[in-house]
N, CA, C and O atoms as a CHARMM CRD file, in Angstrom:
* protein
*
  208
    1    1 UNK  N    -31.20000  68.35700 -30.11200 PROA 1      0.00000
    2    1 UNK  CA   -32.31000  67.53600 -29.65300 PROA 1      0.00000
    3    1 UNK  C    -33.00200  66.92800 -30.86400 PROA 1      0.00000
    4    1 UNK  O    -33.04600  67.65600 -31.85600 PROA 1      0.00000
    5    2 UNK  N    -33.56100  65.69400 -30.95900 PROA 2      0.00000
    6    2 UNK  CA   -34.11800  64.99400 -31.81800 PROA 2      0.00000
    7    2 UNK  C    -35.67700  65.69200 -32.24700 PROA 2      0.00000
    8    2 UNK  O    -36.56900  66.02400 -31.46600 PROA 2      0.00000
    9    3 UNK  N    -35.67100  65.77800 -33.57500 PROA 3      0.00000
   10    3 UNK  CA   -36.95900  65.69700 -33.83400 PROA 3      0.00000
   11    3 UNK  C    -38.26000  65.63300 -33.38700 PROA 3      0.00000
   12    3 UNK  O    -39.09100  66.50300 -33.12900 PROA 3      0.00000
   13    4 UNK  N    -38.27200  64.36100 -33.34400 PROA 4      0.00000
   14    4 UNK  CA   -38.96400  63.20900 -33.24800 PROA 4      0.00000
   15    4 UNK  C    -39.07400  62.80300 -31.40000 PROA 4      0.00000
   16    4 UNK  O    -38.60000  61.74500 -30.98700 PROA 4      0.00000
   17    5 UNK  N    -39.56800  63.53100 -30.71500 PROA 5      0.00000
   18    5 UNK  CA   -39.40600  63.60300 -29.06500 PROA 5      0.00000
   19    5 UNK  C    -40.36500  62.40700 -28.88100 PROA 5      0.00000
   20    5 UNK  O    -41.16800  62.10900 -29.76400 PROA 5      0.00000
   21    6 UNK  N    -40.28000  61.80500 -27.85500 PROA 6      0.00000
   22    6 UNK  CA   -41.16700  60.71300 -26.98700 PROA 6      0.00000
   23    6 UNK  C    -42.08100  61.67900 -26.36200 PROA 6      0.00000
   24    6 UNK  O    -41.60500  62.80200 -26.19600 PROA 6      0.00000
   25    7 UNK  N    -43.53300  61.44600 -25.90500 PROA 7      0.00000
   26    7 UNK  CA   -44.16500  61.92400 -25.11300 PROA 7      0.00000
   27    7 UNK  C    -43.93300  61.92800 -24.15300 PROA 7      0.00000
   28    7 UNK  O    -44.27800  63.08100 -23.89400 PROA 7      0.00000
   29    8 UNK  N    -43.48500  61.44200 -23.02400 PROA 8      0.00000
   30    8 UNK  CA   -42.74000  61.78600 -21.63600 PROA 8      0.00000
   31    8 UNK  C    -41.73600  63.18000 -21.83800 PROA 8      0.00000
   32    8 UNK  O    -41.57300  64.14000 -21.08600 PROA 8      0.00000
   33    9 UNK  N    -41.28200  62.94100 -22.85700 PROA 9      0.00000
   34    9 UNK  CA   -40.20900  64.31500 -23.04500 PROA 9      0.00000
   35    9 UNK  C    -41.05000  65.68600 -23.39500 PROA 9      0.00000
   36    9 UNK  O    -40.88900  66.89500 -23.22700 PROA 9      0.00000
   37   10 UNK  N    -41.47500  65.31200 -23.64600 PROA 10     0.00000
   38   10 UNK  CA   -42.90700  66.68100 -24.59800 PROA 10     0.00000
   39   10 UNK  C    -43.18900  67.24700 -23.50300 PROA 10     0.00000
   40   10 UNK  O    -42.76500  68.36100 -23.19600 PROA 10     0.00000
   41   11 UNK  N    -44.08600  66.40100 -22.65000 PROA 11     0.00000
   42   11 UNK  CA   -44.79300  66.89900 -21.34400 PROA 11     0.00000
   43   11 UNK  C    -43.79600  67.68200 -20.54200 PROA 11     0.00000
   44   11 UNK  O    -43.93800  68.89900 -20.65500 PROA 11     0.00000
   45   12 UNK  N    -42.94900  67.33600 -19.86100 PROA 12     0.00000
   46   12 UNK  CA   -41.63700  67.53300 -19.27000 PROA 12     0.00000
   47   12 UNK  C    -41.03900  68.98700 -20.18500 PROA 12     0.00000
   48   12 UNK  O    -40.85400  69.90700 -19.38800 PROA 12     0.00000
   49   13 UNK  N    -40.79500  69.27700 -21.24500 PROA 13     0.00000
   50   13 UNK  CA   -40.81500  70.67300 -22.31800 PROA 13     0.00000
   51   13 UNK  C    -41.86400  71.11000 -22.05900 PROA 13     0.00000
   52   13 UNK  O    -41.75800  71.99000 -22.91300 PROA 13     0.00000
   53   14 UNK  N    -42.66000  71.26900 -21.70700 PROA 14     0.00000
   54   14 UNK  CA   -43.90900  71.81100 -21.55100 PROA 14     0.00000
   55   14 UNK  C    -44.46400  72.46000 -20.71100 PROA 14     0.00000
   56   14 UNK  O    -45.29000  73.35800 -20.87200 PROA 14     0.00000
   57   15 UNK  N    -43.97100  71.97000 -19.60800 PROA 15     0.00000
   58   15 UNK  CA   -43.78700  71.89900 -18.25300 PROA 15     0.00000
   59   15 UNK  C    -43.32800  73.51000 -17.83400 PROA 15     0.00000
   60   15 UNK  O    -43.72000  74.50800 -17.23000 PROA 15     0.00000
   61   16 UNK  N    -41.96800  72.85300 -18.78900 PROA 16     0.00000
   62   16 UNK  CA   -40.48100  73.86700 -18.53300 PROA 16     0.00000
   63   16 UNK  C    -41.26100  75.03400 -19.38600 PROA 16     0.00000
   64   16 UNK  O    -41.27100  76.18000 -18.93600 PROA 16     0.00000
   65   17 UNK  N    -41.73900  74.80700 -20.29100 PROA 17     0.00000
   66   17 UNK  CA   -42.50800  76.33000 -21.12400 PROA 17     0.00000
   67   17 UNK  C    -43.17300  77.21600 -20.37700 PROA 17     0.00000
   68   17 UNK  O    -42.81600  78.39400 -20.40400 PROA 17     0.00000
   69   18 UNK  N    -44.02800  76.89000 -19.74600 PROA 18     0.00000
   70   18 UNK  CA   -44.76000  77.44700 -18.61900 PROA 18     0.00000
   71   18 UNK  C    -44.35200  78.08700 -17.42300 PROA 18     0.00000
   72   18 UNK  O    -44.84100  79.12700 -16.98100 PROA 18     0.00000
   73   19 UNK  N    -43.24500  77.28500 -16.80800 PROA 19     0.00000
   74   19 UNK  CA   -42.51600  77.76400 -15.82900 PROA 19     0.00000
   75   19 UNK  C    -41.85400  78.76200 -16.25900 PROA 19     0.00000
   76   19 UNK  O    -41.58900  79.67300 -15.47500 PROA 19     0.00000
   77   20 UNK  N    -41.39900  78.82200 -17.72300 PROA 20     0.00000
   78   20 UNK  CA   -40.30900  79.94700 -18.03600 PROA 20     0.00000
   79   20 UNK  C    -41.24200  81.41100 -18.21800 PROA 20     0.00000
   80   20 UNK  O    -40.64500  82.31800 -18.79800 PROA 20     0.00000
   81   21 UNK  N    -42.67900  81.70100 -17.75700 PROA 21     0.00000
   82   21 UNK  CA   -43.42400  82.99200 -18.16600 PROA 21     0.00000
   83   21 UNK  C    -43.17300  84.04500 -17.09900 PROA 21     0.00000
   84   21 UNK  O    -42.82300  83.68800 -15.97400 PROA 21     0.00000
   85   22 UNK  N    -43.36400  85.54900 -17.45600 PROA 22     0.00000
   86   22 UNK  CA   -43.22200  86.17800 -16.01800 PROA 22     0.00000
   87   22 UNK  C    -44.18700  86.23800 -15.39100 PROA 22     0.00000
   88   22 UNK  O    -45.24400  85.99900 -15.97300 PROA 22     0.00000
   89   23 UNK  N    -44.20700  86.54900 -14.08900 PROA 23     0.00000
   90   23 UNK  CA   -45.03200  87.08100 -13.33200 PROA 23     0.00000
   91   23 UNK  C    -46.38500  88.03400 -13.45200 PROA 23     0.00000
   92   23 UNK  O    -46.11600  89.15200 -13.89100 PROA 23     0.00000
   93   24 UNK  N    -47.78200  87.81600 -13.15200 PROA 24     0.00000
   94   24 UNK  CA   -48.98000  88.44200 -14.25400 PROA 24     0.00000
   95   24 UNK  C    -48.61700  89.73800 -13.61400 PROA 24     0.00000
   96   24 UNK  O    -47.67400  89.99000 -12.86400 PROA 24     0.00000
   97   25 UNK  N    -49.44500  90.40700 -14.01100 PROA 25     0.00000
   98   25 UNK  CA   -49.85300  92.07200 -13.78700 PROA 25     0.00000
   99   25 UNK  C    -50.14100  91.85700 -11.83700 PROA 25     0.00000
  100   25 UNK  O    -49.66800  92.20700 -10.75600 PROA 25     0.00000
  101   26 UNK  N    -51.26300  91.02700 -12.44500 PROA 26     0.00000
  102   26 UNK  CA   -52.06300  91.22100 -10.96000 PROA 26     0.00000
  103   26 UNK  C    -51.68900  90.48100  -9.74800 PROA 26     0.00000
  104   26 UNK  O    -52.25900  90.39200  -8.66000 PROA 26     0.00000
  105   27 UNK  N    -50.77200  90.05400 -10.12000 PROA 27     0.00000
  106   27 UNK  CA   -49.83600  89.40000  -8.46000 PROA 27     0.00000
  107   27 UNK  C    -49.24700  90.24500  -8.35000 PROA 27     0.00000
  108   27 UNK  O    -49.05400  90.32500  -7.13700 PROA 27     0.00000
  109   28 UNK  N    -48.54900  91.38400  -9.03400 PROA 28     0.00000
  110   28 UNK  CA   -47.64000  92.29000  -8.66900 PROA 28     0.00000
  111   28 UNK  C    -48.50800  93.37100  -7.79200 PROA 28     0.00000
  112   28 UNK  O    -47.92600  93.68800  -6.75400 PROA 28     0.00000
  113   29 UNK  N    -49.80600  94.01400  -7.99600 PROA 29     0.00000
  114   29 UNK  CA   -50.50900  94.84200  -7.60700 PROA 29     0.00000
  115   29 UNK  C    -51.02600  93.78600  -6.67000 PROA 29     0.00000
  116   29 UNK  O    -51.04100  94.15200  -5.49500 PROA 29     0.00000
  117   30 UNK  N    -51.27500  93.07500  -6.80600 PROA 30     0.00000
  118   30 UNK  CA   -51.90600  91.95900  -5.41300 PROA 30     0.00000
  119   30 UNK  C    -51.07200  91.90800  -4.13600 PROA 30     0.00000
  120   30 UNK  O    -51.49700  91.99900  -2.98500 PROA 30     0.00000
  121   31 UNK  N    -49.81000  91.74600  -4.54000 PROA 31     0.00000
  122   31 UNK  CA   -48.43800  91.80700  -3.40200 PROA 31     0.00000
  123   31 UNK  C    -47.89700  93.07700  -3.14400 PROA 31     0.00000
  124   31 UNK  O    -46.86600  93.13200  -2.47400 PROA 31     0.00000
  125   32 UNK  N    -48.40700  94.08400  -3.55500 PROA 32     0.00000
  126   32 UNK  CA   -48.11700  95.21600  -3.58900 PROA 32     0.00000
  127   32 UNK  C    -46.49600  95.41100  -4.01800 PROA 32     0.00000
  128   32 UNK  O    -45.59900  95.58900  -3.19400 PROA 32     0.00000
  129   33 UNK  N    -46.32700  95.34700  -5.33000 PROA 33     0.00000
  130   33 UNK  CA   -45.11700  94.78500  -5.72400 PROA 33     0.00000
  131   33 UNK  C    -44.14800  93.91300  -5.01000 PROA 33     0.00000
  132   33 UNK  O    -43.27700  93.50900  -5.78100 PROA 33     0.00000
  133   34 UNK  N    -44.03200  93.54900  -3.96100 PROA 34     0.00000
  134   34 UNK  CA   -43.44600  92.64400  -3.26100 PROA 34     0.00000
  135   34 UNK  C    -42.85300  91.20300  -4.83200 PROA 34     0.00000
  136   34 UNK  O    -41.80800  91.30400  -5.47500 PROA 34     0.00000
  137   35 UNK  N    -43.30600  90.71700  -4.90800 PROA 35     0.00000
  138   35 UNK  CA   -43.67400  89.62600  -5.57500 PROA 35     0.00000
  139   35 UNK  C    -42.96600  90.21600  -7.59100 PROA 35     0.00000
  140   35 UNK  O    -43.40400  89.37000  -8.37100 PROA 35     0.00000
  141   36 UNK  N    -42.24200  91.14900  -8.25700 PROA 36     0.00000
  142   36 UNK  CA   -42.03400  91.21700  -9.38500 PROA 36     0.00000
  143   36 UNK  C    -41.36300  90.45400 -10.30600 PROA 36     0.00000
  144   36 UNK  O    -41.59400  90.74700 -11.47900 PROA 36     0.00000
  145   37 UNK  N    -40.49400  89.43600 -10.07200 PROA 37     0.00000
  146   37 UNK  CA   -40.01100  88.75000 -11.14000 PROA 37     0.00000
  147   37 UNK  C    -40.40600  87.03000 -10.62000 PROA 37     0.00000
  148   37 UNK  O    -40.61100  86.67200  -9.46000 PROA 37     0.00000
  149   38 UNK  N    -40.43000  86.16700 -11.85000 PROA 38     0.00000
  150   38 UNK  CA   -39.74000  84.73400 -11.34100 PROA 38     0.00000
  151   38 UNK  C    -38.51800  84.06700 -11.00300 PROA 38     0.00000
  152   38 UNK  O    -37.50100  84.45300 -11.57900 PROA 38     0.00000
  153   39 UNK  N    -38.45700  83.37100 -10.38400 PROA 39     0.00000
  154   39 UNK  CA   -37.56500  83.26500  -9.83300 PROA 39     0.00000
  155   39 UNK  C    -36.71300  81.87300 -10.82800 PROA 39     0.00000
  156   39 UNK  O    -35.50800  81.63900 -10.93100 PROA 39     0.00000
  157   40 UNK  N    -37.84900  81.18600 -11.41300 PROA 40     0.00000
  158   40 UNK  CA   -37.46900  80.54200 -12.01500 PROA 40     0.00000
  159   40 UNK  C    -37.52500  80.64100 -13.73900 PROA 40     0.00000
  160   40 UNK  O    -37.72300  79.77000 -14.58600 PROA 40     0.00000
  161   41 UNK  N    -37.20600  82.38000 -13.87200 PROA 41     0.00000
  162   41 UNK  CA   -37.19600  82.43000 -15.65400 PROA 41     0.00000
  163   41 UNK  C    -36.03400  81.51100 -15.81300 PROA 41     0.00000
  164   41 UNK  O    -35.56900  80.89100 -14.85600 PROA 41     0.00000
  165   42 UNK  N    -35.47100  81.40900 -17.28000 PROA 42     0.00000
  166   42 UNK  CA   -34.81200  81.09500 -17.76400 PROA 42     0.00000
  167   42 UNK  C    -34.60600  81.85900 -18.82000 PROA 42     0.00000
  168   42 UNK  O    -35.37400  82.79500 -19.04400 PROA 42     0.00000
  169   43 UNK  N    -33.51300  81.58300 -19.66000 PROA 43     0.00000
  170   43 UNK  CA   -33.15300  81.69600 -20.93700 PROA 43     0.00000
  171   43 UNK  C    -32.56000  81.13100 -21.48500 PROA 43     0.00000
  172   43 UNK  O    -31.42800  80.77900 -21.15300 PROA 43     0.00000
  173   44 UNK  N    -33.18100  80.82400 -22.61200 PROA 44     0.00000
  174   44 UNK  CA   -32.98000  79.55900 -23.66500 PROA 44     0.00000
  175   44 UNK  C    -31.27200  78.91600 -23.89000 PROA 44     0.00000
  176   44 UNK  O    -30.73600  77.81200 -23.79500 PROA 44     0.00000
  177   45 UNK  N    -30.83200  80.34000 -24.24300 PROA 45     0.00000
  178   45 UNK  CA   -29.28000  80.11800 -24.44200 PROA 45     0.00000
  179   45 UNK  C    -28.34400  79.71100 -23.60200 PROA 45     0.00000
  180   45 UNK  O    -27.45000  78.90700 -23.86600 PROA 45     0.00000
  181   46 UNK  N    -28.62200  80.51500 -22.09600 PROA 46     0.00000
  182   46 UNK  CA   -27.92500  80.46300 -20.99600 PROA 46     0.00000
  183   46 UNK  C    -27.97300  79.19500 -19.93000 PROA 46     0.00000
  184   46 UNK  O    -27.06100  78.59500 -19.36100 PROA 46     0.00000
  185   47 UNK  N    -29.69600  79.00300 -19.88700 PROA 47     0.00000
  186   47 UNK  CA   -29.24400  77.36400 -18.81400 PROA 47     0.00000
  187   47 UNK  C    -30.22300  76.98600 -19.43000 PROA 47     0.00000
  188   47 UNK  O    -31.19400  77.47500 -20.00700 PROA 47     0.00000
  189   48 UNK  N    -29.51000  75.36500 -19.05900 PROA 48     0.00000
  190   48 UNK  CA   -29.97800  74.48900 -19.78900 PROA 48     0.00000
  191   48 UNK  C    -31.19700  74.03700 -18.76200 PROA 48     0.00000
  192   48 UNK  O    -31.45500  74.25300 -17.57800 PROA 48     0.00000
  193   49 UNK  N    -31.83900  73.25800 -19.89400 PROA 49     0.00000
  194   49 UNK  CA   -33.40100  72.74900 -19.49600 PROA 49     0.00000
  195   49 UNK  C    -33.41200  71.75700 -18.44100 PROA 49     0.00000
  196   49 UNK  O    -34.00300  72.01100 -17.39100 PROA 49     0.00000
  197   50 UNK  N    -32.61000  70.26100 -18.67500 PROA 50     0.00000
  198   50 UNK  CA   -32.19400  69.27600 -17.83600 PROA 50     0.00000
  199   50 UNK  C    -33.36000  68.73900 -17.57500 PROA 50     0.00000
  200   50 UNK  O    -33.82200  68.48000 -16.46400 PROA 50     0.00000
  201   51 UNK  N    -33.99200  68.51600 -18.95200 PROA 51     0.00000
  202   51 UNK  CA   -35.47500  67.05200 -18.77200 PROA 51     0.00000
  203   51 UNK  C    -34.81800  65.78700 -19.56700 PROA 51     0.00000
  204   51 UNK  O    -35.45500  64.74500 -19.72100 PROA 51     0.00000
  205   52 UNK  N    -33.56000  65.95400 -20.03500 PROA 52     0.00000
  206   52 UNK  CA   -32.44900  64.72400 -20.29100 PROA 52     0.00000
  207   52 UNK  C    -33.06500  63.96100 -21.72900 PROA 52     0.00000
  208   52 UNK  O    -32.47900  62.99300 -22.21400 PROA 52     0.00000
């Protein structure tokens, strides 16, 4: 990936940064564990991002 990113691309990485966190403490005790992982982690190596 380039350097030098466009701001449309930044935002869009950014996006994807956020989405990639787990699940807090307190949704898990809120859902009575029901609710423990995301569904949408990722990992860096394994799949790709696809903001192009």
């Amino acid at each position: 990936m380039a350097a030098h990113k466009s701001t449309p691309r930044k935002i869009r990485l950014m996006k994807k940064l956020k989405q990639n966190s787990p699940v807090p403490a307190w949704v898990i005790v809120r859902t009575k564990r029901k609710v423990r992982t995301n569904p949408k982690k990722r990992q860096w190596r394994r799949t790709d991002v696809g903001v192009g």
